[in-house]
C-alpha positions as CSV (number, residue, x, y, z in Angstrom):
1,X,1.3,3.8,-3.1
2,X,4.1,6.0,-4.1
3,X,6.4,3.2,-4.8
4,X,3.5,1.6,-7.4
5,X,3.0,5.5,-9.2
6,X,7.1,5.5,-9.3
7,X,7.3,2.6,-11.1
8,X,4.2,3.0,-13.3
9,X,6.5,6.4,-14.6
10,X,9.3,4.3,-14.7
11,X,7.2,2.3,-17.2
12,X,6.2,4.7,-19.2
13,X,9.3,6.5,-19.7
14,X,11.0,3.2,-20.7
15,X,8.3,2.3,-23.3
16,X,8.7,5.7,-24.3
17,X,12.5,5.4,-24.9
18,X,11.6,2.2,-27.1
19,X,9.6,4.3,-29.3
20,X,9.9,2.3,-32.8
21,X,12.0,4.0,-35.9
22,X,8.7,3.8,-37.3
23,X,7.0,5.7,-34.6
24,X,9.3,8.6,-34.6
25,X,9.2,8.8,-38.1
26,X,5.6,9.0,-38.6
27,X,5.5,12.0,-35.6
28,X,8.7,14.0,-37.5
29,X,6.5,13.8,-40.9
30,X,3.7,14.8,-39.1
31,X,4.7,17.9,-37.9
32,X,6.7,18.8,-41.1
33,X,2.9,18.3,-43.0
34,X,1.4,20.6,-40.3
35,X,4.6,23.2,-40.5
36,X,3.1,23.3,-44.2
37,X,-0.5,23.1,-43.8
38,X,-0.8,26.0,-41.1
39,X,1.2,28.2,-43.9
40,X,-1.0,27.0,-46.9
41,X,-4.9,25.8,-45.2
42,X,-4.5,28.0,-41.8
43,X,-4.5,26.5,-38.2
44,X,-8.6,26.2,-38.6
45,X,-8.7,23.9,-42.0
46,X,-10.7,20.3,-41.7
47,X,-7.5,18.6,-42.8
48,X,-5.3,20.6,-40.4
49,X,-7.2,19.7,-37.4
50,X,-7.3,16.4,-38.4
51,X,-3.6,16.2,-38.3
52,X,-3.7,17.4,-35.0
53,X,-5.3,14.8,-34.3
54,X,-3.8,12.2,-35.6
55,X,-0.4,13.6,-34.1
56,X,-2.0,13.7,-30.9
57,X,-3.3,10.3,-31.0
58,X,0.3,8.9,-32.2
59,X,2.2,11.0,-29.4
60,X,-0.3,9.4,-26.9
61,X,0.4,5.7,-27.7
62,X,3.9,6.3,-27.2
63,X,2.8,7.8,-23.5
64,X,4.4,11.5,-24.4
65,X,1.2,12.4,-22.7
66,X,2.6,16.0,-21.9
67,X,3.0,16.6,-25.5
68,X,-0.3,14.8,-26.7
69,X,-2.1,16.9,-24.1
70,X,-0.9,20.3,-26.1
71,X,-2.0,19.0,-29.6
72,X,-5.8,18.0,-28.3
73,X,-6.0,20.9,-26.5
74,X,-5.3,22.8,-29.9
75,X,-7.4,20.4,-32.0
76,X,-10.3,20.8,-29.2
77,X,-10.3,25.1,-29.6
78,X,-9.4,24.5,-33.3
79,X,-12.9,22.5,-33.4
80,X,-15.1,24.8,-31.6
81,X,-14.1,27.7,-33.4
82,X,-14.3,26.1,-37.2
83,X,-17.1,24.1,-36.4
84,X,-19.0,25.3,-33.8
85,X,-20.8,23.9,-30.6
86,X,-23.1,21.5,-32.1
87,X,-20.9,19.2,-33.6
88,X,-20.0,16.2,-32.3
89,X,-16.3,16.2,-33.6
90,X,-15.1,19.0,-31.3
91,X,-16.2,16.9,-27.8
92,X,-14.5,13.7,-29.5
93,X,-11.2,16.0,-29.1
94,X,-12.2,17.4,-25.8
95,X,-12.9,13.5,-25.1
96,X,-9.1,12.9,-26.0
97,X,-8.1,15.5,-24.1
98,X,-9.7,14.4,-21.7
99,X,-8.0,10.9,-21.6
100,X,-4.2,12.9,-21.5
101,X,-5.1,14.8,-18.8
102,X,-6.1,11.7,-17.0
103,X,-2.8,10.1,-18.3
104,X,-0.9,13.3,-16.6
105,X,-3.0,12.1,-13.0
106,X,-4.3,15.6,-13.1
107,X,-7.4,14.2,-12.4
108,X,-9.6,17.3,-10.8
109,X,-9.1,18.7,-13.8
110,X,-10.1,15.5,-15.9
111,X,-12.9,15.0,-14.5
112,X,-14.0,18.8,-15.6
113,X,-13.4,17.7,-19.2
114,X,-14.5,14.4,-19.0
115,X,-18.5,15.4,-17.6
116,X,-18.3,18.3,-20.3
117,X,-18.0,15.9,-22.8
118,X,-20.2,13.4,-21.7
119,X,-23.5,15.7,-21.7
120,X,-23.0,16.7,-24.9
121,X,-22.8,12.6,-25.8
122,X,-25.5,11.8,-23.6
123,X,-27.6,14.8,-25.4
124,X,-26.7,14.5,-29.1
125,X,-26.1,10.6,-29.1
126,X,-28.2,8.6,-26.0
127,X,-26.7,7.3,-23.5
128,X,-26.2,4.1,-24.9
129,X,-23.7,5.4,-27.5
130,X,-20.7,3.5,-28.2
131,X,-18.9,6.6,-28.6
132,X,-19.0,7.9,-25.2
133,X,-17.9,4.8,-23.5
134,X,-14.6,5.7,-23.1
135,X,-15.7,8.7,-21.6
136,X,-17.6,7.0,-19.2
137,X,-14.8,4.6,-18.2
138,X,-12.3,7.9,-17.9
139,X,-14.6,9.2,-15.4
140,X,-14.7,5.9,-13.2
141,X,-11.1,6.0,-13.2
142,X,-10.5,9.7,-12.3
143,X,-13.5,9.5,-9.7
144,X,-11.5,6.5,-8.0
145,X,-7.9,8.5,-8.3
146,X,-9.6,11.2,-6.4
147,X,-11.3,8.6,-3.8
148,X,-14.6,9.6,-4.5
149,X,-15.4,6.0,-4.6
150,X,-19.7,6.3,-5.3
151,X,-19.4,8.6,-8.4
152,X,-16.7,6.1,-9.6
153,X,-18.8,3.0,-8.9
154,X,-21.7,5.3,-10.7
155,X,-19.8,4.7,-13.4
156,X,-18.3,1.6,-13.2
157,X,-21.3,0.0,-13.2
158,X,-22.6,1.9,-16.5
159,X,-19.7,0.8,-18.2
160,X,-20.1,-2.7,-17.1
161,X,-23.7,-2.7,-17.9
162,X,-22.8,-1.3,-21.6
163,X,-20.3,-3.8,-22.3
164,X,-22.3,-6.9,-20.7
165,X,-24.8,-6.0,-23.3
166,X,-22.6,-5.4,-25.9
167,X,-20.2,-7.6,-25.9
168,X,-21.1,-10.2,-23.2
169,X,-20.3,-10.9,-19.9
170,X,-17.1,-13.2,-20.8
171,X,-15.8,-10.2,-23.3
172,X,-12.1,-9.6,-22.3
173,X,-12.6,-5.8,-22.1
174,X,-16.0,-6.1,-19.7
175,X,-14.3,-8.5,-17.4
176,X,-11.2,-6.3,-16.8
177,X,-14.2,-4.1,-15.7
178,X,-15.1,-6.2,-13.6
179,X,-11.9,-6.8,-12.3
180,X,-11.9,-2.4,-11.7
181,X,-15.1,-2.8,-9.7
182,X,-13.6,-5.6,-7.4
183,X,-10.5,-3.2,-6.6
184,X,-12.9,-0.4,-5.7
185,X,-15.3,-2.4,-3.5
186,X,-12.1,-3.7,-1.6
187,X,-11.3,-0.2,-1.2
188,X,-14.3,1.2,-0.3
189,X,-14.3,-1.9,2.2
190,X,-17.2,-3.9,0.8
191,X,-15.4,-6.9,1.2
192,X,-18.6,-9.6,0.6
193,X,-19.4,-7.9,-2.2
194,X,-15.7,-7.8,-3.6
195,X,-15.1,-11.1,-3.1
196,X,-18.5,-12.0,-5.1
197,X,-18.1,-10.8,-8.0
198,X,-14.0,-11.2,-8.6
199,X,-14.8,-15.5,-8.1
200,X,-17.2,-14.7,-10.9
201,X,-15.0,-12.7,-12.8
202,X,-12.6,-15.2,-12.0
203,X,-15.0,-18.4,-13.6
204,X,-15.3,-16.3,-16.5
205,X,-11.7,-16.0,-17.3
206,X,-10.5,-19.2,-16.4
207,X,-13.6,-20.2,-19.1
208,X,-12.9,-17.7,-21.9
209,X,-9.3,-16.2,-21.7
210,X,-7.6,-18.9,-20.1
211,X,-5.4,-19.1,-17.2
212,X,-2.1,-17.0,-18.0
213,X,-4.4,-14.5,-19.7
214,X,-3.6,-10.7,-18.5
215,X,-7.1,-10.4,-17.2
216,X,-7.2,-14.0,-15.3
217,X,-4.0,-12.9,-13.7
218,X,-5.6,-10.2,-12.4
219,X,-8.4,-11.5,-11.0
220,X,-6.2,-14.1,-9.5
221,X,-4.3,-11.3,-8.0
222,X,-7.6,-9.1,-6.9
223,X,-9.0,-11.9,-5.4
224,X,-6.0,-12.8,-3.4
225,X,-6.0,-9.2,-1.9
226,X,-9.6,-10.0,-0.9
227,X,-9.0,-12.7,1.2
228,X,-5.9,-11.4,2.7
229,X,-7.6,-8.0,3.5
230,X,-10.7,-10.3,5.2
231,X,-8.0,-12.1,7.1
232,X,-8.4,-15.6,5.2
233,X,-4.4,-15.8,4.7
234,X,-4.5,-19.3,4.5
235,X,-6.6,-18.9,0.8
236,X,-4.9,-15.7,0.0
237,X,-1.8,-17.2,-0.1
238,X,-3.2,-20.1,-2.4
239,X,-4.3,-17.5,-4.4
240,X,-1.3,-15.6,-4.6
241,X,1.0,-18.3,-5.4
242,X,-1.0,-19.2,-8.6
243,X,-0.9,-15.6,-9.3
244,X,2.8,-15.0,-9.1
245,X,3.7,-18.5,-11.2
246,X,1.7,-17.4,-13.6
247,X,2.4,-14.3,-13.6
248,X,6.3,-15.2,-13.7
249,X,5.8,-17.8,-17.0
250,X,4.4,-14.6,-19.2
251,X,5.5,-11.5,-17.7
252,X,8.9,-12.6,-16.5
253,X,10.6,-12.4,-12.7
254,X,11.9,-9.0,-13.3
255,X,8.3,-7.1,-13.9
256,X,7.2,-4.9,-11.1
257,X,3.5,-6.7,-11.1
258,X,5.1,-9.9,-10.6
259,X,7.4,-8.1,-7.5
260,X,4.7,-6.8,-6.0
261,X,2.6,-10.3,-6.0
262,X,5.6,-12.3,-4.5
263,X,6.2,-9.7,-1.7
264,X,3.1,-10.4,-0.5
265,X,3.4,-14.0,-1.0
266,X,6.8,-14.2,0.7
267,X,5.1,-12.0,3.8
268,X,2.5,-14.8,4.0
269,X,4.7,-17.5,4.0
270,X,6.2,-15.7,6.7
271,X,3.1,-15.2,9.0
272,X,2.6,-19.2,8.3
273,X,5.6,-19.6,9.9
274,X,7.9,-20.7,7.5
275,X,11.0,-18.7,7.9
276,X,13.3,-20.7,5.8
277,X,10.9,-20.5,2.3
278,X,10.1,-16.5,3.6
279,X,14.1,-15.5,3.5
280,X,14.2,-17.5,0.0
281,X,11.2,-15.5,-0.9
282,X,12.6,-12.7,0.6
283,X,16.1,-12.7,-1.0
284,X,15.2,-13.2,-4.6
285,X,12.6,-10.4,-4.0
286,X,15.5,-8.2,-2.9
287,X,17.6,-9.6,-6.2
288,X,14.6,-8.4,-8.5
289,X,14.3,-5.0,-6.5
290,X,17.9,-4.2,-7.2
291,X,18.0,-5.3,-11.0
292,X,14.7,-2.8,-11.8
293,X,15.5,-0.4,-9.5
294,X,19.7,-0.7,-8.6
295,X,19.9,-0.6,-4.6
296,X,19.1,2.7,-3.1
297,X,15.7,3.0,-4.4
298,X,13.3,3.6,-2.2
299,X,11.4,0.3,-3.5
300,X,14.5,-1.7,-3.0
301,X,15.3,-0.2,0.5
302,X,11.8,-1.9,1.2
303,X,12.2,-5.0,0.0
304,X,15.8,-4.9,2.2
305,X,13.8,-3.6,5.4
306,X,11.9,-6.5,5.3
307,X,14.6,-9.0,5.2
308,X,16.4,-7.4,8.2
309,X,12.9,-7.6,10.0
310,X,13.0,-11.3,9.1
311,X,16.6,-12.0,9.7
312,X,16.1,-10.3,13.1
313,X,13.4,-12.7,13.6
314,X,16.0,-15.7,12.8
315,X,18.2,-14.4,15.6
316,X,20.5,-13.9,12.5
317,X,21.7,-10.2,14.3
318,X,24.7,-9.5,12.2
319,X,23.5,-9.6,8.5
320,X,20.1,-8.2,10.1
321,X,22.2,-5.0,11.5
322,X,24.4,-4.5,8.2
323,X,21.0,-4.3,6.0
324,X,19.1,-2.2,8.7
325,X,21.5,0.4,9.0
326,X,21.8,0.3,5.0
327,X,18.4,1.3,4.9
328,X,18.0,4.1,7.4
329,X,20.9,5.8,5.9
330,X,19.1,5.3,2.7
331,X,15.6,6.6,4.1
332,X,16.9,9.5,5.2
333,X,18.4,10.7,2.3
334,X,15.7,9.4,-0.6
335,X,12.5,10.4,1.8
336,X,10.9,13.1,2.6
337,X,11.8,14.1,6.4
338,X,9.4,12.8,8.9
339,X,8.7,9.9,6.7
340,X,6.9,6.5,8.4
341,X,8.9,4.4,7.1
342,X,12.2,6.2,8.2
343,X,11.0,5.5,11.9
344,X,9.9,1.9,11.1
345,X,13.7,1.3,10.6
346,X,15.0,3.0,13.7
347,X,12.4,1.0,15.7
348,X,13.9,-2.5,14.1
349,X,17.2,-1.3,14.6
350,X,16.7,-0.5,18.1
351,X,14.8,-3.6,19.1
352,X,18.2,-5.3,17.3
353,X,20.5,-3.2,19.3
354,X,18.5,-4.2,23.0
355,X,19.0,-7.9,21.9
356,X,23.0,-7.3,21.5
357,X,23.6,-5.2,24.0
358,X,26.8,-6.9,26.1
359,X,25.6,-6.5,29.5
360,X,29.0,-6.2,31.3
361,X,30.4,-3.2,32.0
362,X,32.5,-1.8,29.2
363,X,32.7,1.1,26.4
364,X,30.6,-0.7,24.0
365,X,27.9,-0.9,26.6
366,X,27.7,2.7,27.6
367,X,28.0,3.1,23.5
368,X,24.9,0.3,22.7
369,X,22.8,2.0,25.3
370,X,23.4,5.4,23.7
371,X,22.4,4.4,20.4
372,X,19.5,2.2,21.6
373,X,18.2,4.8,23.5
374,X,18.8,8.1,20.8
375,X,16.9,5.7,18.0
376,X,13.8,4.0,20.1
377,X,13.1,7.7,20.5
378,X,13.5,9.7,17.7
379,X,11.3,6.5,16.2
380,X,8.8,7.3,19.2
381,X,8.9,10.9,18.8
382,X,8.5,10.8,14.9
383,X,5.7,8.0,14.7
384,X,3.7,10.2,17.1
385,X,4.0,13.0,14.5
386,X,3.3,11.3,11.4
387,X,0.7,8.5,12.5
388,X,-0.4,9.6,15.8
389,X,-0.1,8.8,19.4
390,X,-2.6,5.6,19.4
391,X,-1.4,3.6,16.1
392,X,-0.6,0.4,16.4
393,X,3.3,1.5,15.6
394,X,3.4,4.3,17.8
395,X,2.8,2.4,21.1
396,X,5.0,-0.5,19.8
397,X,7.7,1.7,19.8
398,X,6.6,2.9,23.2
399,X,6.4,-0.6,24.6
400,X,9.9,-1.3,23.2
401,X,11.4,2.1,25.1
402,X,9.9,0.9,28.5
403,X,11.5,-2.5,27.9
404,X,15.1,-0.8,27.3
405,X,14.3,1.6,30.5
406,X,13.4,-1.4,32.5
407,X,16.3,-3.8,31.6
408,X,18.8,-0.9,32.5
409,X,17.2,0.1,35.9
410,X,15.9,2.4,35.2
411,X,12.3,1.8,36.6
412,X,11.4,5.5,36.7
413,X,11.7,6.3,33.3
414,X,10.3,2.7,32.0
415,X,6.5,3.5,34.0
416,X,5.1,6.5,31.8
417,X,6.0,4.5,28.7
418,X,3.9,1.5,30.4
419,X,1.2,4.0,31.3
420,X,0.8,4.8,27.7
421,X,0.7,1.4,26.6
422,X,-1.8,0.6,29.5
423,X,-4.2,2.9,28.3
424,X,-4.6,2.6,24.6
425,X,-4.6,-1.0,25.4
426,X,-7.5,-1.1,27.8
427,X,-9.6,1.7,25.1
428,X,-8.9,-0.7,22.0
429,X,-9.2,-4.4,24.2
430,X,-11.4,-3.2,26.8
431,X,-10.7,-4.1,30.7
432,X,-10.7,-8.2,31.3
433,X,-8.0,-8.9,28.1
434,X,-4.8,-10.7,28.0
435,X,-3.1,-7.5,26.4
436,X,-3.9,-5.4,29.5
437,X,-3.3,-7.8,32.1
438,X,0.0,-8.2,30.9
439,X,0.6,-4.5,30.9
440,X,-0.9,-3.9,33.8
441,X,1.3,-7.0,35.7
442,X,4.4,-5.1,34.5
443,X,3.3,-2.5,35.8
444,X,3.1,-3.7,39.3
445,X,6.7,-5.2,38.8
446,X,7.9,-1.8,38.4
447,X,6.4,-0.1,40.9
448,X,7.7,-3.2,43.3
449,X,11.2,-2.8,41.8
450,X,11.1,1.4,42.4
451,X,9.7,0.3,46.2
452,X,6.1,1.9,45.9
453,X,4.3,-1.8,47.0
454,X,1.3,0.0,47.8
455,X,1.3,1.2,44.5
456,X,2.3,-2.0,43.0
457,X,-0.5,-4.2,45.5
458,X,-3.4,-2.0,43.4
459,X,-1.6,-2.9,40.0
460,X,-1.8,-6.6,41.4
461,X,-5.1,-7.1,42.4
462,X,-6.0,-5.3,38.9
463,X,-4.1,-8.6,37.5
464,X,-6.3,-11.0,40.4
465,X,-9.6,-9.7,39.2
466,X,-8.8,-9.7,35.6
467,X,-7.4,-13.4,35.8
468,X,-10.8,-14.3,37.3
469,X,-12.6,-12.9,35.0
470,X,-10.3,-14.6,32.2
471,X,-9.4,-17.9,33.8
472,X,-12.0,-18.1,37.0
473,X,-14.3,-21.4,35.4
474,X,-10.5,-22.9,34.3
475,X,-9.4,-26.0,35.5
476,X,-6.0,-25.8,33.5
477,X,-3.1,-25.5,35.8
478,X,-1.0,-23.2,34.1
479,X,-4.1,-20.5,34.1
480,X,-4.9,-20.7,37.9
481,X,-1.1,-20.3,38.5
482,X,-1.5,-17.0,37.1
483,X,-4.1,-16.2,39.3
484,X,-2.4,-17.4,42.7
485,X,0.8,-15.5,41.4
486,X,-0.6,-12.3,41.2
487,X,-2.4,-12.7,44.6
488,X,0.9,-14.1,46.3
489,X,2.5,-10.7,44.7
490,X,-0.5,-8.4,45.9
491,X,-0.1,-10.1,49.5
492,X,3.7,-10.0,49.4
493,X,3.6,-5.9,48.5
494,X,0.7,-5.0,51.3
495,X,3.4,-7.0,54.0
496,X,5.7,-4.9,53.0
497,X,4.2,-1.5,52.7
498,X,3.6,-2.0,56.2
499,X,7.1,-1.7,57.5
């Protein structure tokens, strides 16, 4: 989410430096007419205030919210004091002011301004009026910013109602509504409901707009999110490959909306398997990363952390290492400390280091360890601050540091980091799954390795009833070997904790 607000600013500021001649003009003659009015009609005058206006308005199309957000302010007391409560010009400005507020994502405050306005519509014009419509949608909006998803679907849905009647259901404007309503039911989780009405929204657009029309592409590109947040990747992928060509023929490769849709493309292509198409995916997403952002961003060191992780995958170690360690040095200087995705990288690079580590004796051994070691737990010790000790992360990391203890030995210091794992494992699988078994089995290795077979015959017969339980009805061979392993292991330790 950062990384999206960060380049929306981006955005802004560079439509904002492409301001027209024309633009800039019209704002310097503005303000010399107001220099002249406030001397010769007073700040207060019908024609002054409209000015204000009128600047206001021009200094918001050019997104200098900051400075548009002065001049409504001004044109909003202006109004209240010349004209007085009851008319219906001064909560038009407060309306406007309203909207650059929003535009500053000071949205608390927004909303304030925004509900103001809109009971003085609702009272003086209905609540049908035209007028107060973008009230009503700057209210959805900040509601949703703030994550208070049922006042924002309150309103939502009166927008959408108001502009079905209006203008239609296929009107441009009411299915990018629509389109606002799907993204808010996929956040609020209401995935049926998402789903339903973005493959209308979707009919629609494909029927009125067209299929490389703005809106289309984003219902293409909602949709997609549907189905990959329900888990149908196979569709979502469909989806999102129609959305990303599209979206490259009319916005271009080098727009951050057509970035983000082929980063998740590439990262499904990947889950299907197909590393090959993933790295090409993967590298041109890294090429488009570096020519809107230039390398170190913290966008582009995301994009490159994602390669690595894929490279890695590919047994390609030594490009993998070279853009790993690029990244962590570039986390920790452009995040904040403590940051998730700092520790993500340490964990990759550890898990890369383990695979490389030259197990006969020498400096660069005693060196590998050191580092393997110093990073699986800082990673370890900073995911349990900044997600918690049971996320998913956490206790991979944790299940990577027992690995490294266990290939060096060091049986001792490997069995806590098990433990761990056991038990978050058994709480989120429950007893009888393949997960825990597995855990538990290493376990038992462990303890036979450190000697303790008593110990290790308990972890074994854990593995014998669970394997039962599991595979017990099987007639596959490969599944009752697993049970007649563990109880040749659980027979094996009881012999010898006898002597």
């Amino acid at each position: 989410m950062e990384n999206e607000k960060s380049d929306e600013k981006s955005n802004r500021k560079s439509k904002f430096e492409k301001m027209s001649l024309q633009q800039k003009d019209e704002i310097f003659m503005l303000k010399e007419v107001l220099k002249v009015q406030f001397t010769e009609k007073g700040t207060e005058h019908p024609a002054t205030l409209n000015n204000i206006q009128k600047l206001a308005d021009l200094l918001f199309a050019c997104y200098d919210y900051v400075e548009a957000q002065v001049y409504y302010k001004r044109c909003f007391e202006g109004r209240m004091r010349a004209l007085g409560p009851g008319n219906i010009l001064v909560y038009h400005s407060l309306a406007r002011y309203a909207e650059s507020v929003c535009a500053l994502r000071r949205f608390d405050e927004a909303v304030l301004l925004f509900e103001e306005a809109l009971k003085k519509f609702d009272t003086m014009l209905g609540t049908d009026a035209l007028e107060s419509l973008p009230t009503v949608e700057g209210l959805a909006l900040s509601y949703y910013e703030l994550k208070s998803y049922k006042k924002a679907e309150e309103y939502y849905q009166r927008t959408l109602e108001f502009r079905s009647n209006k203008f239609g259901k296929d009107d441009q404007v009411t299915l990018g509504v629509v389109n606002k309503l799907a993204v808010l039911y996929l956040d609020m989780k209401r995935l049926d409901l998402a789903e339903t009405i973005c493959e209308s929204s979707l009919d629609f657009c494909l029927k009125s707009l067209g299929r490389d029309h703005p809106t289309t592409q984003s219902s293409v590109a909602i949709l997609a999110n549907v189905k990959y947040t329900q888990g149908k990747k196979v569709e979502a992928e469909k989806m999102y490959l129609i959305a990303y060509e599209s979206q490259r023929s009319t916005l271009g490769d080098n727009d951050p909306i057509t970035l983000g849709t082929g980063c998740r493309l590439a990262e499904l292509i990947q889950w299907r398997g197909d590393l090959f198409q993933a790295e090409l995916m993967r590298r041109k997403m890294r090429e488009v990363c570096e020519t809107l952002y230039g390398e170190s961003h913290p966008r582009t060191l995301e994009e490159l952390h994602h390669l690595a992780v894929l490279l890695l995958d590919q047994e390609q170690i030594v490009e993998a290492e070279e853009l790993f360690r690029f990244v962590l040095e570039g986390r920790l200087q452009c995040l904040p400390p403590n940051h998730p995705y700092t520790f993500d990288t340490m964990h990759h690079l550890g898990r890369l280091i383990l695979k490389q580590i030259p197990w006969k004796h020498s400096p660069e051994l005693a060196r590998r360890i050191k580092e393997t070691e110093k990073l699986f737990k800082e990673a370890l010790e900073g995911r349990d601050k900044a997600l918690g000790k049971d996320h998913d992360d956490t206790i991979d990391t944790s299940y990577y540091l027992a690995e490294f203890y266990k290939d060096q030995s060091r049986w001792l210091e490997s069995e806590p980091y098990y433990q761990r794992v056991h038990k978050v494992y058994e709480r989120r699988y429950g007893t009888n799954s393949l997960k825990v078994v597995d855990i538990i089995y290493t376990l038992g290795v462990v303890s036979q390795l450190r000697k303790k077979f008593l110990e290790a015959s308990e972890y074994f017969m854990q593995c014998v009833k669970i394997y039962k339980v599991l595979y017990g009805s099987s007639t596959k061979p490969s599944e009752q070997e697993l049970i007649k392993d563990s109880e040749d292991l659980y027979n094996n330790c009881i012999m010898r904790s006898k002597f």
